[in-house]
PQR file of N, CA, C, O and H, with PARSE charges and radii, in Angstrom:
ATOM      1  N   UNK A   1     107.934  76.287 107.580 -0.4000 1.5000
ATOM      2  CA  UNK A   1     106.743  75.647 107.098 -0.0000 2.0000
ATOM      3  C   UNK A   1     106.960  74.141 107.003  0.5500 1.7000
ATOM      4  O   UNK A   1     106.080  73.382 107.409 -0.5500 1.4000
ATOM      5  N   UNK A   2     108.241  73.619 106.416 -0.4000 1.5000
ATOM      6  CA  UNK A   2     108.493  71.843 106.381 -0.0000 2.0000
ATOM      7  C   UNK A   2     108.228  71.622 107.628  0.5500 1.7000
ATOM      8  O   UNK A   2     107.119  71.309 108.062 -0.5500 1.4000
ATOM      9  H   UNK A   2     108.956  74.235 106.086  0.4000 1.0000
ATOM     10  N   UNK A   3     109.506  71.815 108.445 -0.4000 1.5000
ATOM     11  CA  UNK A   3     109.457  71.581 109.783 -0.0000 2.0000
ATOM     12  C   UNK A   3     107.636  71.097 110.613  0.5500 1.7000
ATOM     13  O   UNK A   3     107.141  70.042 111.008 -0.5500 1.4000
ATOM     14  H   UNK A   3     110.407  72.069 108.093  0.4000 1.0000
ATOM     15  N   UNK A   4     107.286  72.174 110.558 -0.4000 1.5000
ATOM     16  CA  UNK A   4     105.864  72.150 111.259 -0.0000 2.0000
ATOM     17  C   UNK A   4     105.062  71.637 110.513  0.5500 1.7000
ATOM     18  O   UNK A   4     103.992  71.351 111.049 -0.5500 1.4000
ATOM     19  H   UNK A   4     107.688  73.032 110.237  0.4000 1.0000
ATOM     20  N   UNK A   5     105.232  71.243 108.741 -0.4000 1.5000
ATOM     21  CA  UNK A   5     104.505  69.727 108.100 -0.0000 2.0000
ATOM     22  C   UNK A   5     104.639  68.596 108.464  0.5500 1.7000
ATOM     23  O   UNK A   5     103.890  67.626 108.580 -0.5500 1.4000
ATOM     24  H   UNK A   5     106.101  71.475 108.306  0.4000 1.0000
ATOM     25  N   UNK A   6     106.197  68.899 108.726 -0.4000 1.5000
ATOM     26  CA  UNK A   6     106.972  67.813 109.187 -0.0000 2.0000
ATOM     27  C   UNK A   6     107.551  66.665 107.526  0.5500 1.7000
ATOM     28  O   UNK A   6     107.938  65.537 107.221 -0.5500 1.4000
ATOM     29  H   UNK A   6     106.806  69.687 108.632  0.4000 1.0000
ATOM     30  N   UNK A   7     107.199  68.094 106.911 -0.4000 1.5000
ATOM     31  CA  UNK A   7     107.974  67.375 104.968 -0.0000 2.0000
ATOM     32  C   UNK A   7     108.807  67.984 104.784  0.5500 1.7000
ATOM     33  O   UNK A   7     109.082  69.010 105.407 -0.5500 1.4000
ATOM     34  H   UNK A   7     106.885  69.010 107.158  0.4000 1.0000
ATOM     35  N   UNK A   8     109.417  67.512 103.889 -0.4000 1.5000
ATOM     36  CA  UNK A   8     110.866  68.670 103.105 -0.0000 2.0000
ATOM     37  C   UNK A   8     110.830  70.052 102.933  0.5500 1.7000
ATOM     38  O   UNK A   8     109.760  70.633 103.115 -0.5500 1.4000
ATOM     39  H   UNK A   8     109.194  66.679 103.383  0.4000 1.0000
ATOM     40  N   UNK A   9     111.673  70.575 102.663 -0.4000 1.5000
ATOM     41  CA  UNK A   9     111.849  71.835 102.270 -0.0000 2.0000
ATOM     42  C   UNK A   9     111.598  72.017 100.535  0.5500 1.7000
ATOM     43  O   UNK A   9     111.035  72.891  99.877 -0.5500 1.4000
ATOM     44  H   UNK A   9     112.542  70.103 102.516  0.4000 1.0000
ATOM     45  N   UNK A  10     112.454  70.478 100.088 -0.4000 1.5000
ATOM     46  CA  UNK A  10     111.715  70.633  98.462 -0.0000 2.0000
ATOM     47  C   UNK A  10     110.381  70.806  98.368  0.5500 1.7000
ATOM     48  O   UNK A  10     109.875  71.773  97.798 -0.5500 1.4000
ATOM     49  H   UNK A  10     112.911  69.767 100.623  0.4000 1.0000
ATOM     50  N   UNK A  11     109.743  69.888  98.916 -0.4000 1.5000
ATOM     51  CA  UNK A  11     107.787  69.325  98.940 -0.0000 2.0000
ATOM     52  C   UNK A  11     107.434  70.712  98.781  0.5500 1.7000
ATOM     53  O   UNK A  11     107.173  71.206  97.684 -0.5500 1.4000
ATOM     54  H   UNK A  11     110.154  69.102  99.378  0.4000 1.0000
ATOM     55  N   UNK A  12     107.421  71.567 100.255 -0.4000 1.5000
ATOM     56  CA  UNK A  12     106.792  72.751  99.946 -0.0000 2.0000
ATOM     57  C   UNK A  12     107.146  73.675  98.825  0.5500 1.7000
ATOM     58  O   UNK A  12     106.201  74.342  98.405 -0.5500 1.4000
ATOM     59  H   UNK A  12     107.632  71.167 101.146  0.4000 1.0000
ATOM     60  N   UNK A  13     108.253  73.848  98.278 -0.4000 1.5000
ATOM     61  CA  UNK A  13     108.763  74.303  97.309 -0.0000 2.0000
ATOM     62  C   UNK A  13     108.121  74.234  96.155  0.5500 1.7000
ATOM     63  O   UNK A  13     107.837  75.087  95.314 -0.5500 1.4000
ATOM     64  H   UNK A  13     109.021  73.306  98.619  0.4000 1.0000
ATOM     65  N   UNK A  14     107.827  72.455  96.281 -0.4000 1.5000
ATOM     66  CA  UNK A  14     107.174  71.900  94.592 -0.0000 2.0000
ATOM     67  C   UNK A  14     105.820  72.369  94.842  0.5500 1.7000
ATOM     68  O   UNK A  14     105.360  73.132  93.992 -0.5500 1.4000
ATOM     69  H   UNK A  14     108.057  71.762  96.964  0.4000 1.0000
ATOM     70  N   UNK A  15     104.958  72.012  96.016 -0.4000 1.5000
ATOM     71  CA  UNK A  15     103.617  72.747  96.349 -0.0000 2.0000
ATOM     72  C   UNK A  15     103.805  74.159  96.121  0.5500 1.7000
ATOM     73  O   UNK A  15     103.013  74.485  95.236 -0.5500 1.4000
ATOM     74  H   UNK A  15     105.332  71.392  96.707  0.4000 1.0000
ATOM     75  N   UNK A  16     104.318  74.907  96.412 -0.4000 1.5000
ATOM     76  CA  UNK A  16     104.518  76.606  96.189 -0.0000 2.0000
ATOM     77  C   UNK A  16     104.340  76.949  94.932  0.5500 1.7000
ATOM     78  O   UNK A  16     103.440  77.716  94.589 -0.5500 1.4000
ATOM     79  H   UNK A  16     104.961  74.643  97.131  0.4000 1.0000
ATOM     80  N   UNK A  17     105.278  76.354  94.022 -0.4000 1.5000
ATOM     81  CA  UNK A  17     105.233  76.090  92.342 -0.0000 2.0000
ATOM     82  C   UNK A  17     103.669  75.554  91.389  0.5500 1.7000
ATOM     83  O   UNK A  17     102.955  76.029  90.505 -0.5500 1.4000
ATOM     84  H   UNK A  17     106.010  75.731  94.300  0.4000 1.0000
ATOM     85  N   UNK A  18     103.713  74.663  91.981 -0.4000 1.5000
ATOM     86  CA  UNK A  18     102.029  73.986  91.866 -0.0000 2.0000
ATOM     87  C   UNK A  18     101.337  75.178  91.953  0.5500 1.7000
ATOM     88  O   UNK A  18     101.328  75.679  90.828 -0.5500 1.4000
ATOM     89  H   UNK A  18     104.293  74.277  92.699  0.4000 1.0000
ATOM     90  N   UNK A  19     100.746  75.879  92.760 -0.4000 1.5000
ATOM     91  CA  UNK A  19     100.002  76.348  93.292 -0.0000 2.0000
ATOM     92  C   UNK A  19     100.343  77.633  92.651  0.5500 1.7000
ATOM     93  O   UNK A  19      99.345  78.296  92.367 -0.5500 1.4000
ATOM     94  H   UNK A  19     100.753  75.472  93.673  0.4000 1.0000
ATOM     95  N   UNK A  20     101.910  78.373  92.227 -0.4000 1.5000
ATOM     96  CA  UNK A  20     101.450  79.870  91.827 -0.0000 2.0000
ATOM     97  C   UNK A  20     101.129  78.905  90.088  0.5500 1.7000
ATOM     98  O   UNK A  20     100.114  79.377  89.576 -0.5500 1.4000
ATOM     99  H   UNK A  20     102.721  77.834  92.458  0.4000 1.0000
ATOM    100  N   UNK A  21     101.472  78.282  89.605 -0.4000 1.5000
ATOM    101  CA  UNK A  21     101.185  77.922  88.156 -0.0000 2.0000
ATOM    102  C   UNK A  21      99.802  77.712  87.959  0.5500 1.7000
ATOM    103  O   UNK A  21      99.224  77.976  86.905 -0.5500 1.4000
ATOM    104  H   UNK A  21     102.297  77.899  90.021  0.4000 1.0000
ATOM    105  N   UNK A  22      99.183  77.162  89.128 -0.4000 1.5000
ATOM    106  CA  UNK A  22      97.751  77.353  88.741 -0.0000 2.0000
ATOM    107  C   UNK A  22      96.614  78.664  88.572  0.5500 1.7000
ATOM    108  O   UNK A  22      95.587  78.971  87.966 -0.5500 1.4000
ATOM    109  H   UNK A  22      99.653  76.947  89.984  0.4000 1.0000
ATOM    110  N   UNK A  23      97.459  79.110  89.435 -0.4000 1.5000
ATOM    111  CA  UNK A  23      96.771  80.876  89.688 -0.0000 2.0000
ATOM    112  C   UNK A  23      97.318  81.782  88.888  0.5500 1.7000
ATOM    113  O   UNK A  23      96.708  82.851  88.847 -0.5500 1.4000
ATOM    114  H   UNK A  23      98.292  78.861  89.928  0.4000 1.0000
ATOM    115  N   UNK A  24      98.724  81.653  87.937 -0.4000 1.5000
ATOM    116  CA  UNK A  24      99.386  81.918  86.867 -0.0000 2.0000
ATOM    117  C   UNK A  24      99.771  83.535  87.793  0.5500 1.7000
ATOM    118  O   UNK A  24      99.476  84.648  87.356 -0.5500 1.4000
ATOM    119  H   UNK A  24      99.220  80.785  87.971  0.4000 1.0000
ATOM    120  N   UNK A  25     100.412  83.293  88.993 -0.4000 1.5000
ATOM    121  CA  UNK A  25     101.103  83.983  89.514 -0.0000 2.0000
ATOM    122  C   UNK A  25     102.776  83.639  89.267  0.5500 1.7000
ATOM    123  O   UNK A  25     103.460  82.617  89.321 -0.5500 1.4000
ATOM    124  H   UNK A  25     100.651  82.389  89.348  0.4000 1.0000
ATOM    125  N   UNK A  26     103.042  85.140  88.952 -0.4000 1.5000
ATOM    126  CA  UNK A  26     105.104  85.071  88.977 -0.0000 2.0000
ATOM    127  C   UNK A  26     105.567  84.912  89.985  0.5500 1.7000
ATOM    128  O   UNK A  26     106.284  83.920  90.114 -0.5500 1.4000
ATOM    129  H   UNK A  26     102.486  85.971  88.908  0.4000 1.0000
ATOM    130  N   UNK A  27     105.421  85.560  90.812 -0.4000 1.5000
ATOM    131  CA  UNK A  27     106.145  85.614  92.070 -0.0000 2.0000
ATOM    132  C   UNK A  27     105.707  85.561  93.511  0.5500 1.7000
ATOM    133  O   UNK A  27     104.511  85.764  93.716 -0.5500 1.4000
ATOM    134  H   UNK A  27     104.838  86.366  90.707  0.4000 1.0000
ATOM    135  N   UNK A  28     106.669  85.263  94.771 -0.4000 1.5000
ATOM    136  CA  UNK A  28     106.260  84.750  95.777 -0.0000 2.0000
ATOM    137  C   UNK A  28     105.588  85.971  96.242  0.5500 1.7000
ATOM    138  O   UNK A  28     104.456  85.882  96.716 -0.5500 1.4000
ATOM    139  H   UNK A  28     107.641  85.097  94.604  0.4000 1.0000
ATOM    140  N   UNK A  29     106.052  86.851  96.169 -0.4000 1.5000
ATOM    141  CA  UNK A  29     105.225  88.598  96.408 -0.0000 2.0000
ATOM    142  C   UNK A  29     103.754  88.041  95.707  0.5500 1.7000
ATOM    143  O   UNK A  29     102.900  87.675  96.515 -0.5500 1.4000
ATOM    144  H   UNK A  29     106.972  86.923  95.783  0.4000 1.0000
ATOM    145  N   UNK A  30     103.466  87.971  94.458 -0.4000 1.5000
ATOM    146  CA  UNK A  30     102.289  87.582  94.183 -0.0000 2.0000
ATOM    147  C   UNK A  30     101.057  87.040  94.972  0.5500 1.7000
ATOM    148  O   UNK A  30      99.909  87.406  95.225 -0.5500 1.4000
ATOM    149  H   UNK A  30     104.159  88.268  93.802  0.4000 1.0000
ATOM    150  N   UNK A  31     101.919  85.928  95.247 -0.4000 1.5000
ATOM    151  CA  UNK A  31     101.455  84.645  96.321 -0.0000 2.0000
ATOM    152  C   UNK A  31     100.583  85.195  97.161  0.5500 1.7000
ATOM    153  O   UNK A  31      99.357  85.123  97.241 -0.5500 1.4000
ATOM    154  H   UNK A  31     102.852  85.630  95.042  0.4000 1.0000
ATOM    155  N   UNK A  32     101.442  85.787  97.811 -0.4000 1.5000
ATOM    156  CA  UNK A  32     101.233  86.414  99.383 -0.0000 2.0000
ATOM    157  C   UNK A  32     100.231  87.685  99.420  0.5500 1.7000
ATOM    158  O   UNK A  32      99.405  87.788 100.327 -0.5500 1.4000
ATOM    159  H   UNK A  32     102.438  85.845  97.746  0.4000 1.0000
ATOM    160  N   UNK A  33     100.332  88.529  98.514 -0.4000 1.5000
ATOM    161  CA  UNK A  33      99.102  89.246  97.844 -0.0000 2.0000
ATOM    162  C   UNK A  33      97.514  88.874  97.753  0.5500 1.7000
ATOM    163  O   UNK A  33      96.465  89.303  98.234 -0.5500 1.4000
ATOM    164  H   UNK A  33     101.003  88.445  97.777  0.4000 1.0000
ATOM    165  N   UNK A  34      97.967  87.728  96.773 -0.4000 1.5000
ATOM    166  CA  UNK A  34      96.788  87.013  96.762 -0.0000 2.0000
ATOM    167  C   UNK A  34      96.236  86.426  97.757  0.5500 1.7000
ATOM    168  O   UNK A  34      95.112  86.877  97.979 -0.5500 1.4000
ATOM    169  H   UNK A  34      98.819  87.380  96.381  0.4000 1.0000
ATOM    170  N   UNK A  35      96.617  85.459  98.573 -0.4000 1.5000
ATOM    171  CA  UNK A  35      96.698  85.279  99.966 -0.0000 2.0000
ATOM    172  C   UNK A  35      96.166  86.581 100.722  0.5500 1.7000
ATOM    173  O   UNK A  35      95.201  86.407 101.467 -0.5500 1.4000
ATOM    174  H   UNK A  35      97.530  85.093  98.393  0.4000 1.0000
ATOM    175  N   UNK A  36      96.504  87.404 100.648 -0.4000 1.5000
ATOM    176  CA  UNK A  36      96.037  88.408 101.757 -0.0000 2.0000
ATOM    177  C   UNK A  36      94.946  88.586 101.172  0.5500 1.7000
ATOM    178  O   UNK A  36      94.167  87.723 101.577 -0.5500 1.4000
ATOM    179  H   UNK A  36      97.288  87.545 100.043  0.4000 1.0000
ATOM    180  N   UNK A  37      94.412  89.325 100.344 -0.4000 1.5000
ATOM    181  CA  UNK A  37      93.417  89.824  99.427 -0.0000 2.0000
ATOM    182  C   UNK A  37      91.961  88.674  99.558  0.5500 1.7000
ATOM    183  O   UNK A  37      90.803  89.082  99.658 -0.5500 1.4000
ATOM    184  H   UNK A  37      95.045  90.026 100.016  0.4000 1.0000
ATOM    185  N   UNK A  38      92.315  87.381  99.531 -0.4000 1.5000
ATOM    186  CA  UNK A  38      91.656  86.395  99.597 -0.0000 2.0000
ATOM    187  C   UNK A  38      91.094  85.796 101.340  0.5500 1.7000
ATOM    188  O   UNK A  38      90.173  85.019 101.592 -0.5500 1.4000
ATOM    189  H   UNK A  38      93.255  87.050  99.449  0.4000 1.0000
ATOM    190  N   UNK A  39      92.066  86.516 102.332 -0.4000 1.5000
ATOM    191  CA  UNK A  39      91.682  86.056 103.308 -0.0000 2.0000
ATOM    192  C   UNK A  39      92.257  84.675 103.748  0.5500 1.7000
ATOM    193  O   UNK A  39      91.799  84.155 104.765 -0.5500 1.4000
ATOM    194  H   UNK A  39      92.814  87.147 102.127  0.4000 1.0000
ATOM    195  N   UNK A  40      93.290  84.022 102.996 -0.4000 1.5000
ATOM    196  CA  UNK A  40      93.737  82.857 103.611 -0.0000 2.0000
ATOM    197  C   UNK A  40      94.923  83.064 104.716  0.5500 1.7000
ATOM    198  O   UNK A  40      95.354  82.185 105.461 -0.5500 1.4000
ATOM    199  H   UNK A  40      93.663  84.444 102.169  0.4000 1.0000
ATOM    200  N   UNK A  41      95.425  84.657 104.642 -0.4000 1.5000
ATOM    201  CA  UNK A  41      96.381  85.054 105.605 -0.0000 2.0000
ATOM    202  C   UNK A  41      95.838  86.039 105.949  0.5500 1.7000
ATOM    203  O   UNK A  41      94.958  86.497 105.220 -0.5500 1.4000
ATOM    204  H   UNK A  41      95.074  85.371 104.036  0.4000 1.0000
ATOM    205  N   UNK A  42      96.254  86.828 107.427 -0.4000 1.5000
ATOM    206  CA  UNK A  42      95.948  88.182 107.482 -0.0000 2.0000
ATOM    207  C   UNK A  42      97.354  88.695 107.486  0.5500 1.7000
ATOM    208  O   UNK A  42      98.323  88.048 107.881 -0.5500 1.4000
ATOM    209  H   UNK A  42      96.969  86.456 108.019  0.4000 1.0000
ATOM    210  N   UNK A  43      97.388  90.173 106.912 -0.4000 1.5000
ATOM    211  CA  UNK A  43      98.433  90.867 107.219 -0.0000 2.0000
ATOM    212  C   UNK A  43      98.772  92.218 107.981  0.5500 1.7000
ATOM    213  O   UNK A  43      99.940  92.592 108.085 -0.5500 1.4000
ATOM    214  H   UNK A  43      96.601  90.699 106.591  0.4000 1.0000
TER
END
């Protein structure tokens, strides 16, 4: 995912963090759940 931002590996990390704290998700399983469920990924 950096790579093809072409940002760090922290950045996305701190964005990843950002983003489950706002949705008051635990975990990256969460994430990706939600994400699917929502339509921003398919699985």
């Amino acid at each position: 995912m950096a790579s093809g931002l072409r940002i760090s590996v922290k950045t996305v990390e701190t964005h990843r963090t950002n983003v489950m704290q706002k949705l008051c998700l635990r975990t990256t399983a969460d994430l990706v759940r939600y994400a699917v469920r929502n339509g921003i990924i398919v699985a």
